[in-house]
BAFIZA-106784 format. One record per residue (C-alpha): x, y, z. Coordinates in steps of 0.5 Angstrom, whole numbers, padded with zeros to 4 digits, always signed. Layout:
% BAFIZA-106784
XYZ ...
% end
This chain:
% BAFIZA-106784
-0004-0039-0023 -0005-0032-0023 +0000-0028-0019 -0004-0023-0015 -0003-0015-0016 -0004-0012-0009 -0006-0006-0008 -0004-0002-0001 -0011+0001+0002 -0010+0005+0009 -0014+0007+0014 -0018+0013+0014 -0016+0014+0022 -0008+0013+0020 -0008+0017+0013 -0004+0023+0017 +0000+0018+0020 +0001+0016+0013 +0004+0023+0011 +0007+0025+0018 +0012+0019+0016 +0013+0019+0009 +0019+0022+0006 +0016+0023+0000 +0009+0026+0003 +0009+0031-0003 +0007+0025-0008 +0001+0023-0003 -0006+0025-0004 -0006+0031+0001 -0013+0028+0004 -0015+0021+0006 -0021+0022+0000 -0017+0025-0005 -0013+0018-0005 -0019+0013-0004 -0021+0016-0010 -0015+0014-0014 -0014+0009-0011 -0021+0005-0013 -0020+0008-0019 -0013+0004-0020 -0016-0002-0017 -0021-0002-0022 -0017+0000-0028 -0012-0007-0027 -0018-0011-0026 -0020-0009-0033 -0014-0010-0035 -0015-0017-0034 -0010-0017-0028 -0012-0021-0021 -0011-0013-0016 -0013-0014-0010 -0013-0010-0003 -0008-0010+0002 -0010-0007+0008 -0003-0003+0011 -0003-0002+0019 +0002+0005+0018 +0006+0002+0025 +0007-0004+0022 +0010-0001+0016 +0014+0003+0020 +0017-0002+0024 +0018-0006+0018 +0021+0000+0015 +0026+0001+0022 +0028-0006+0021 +0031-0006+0014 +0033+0001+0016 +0030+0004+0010 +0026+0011+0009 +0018+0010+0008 +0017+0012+0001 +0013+0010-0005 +0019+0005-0006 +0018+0001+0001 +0011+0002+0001 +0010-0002-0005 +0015-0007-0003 +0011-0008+0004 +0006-0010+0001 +0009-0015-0004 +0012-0018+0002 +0006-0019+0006 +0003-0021+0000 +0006-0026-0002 +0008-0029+0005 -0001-0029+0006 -0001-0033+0000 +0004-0038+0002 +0000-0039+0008 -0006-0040+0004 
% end
């Protein structure tokens, strides 16, 4: 089985939450259509490499609670690891 590749996909309305919270905001796309775009570029890239990518919807609250309880910062790091997190819980669920 292939191990699923998950992507972090904000929402529009909490893409300036997003960067409000992050200490890297500096290496995050300054509007919410500049990363979609980069964004779907990835998502489509791995794809073509064979890989199992996905979508992971981020609630940016949920993200910084997470980060609060493993009193970390919210950067490029944490957000991946999230993700890899969440994923993998959904998928022992399934």
């Amino acid at each position: 089985m292939t191990r699923k590749i998950g992507i972090a996909w904000y929402r529009k309305e909490q893409w300036s939450r997003l960067r409000e919270i992050s200490t890297d905001k500096s290496n995050l796309e300054f509007t919410f259509e500049e990363w979609l775009a980069n964004a779907e570029k990835m998502l489509l890239d791995l794809r073509a490499e064979g890989l199992d990518a996905c979508k992971y919807e981020v609630d940016v609250e949920k993200l910084l609670e997470w980060c609060r309880a493993k009193k970390t910062q919210v950067n490029g790091s944490t957000r991946s690891q999230y993700v890899t997190e969440k994923l993998s819980l959904d998928d022992r669920v399934n």
